[in-house]
Phi, psi and omega in degrees: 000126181283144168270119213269152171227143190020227192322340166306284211302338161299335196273283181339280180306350204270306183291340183294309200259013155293305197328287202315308165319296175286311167328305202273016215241310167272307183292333179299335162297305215277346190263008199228002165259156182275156139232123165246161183246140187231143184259157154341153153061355194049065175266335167223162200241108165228124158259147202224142146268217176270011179261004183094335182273106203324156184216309194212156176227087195269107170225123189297125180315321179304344163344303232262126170251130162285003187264305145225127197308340184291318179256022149295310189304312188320285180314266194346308182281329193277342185298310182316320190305296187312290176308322175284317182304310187328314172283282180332328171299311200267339185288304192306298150297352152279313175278343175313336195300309159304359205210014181282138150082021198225341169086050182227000000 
């Protein structure tokens, strides 16, 4: 095993805190986009931002039946569902990049 020395190891850490610089630089991008989520038929709505935190809930009147309330709920999660894969999708593609080739 070779033993990395001076100007390596500066050149090393130099990139490491580019690196580090540029990470939070996209997350802080991917925590500042909007994603909604849709139920069928778009009868609910839910928008997130990428940080996970609800900003809006859009719900169609026609949702709503007093008779049953189980399938507002349904649409709800599912719009909620819909929105987080949305996100889990772009954290990964965005953030995966880092974490590629590092063995994790």
């Amino acid at each position: 095993m070779k033993i990395m020395m001076g100007g390596n190891m500066q050149n090393i850490m130099r990139q490491a805190q580019k690196m580090q610089k540029q990470m939070k630089a996209d997350q802080e991008k991917l925590e500042a986009q909007t994603f909604t989520g849709s139920a069928p038929d778009d009868m609910v709505k839910a928008t997130f931002t990428g940080d996970h935190k609800m900003t809006d809930l859009v719900v169609n009147p026609d949702a709503i039946d007093p008779d049953d309330p189980d399938m507002l709920a349904d649409m709800v999660l599912a719009a909620v569902n819909d929105a987080m894969t949305q996100i889990d999708t772009a954290t990964d593609s965005t953030m995966g990049k880092y974490s590629r080739g590092l063995g994790m």
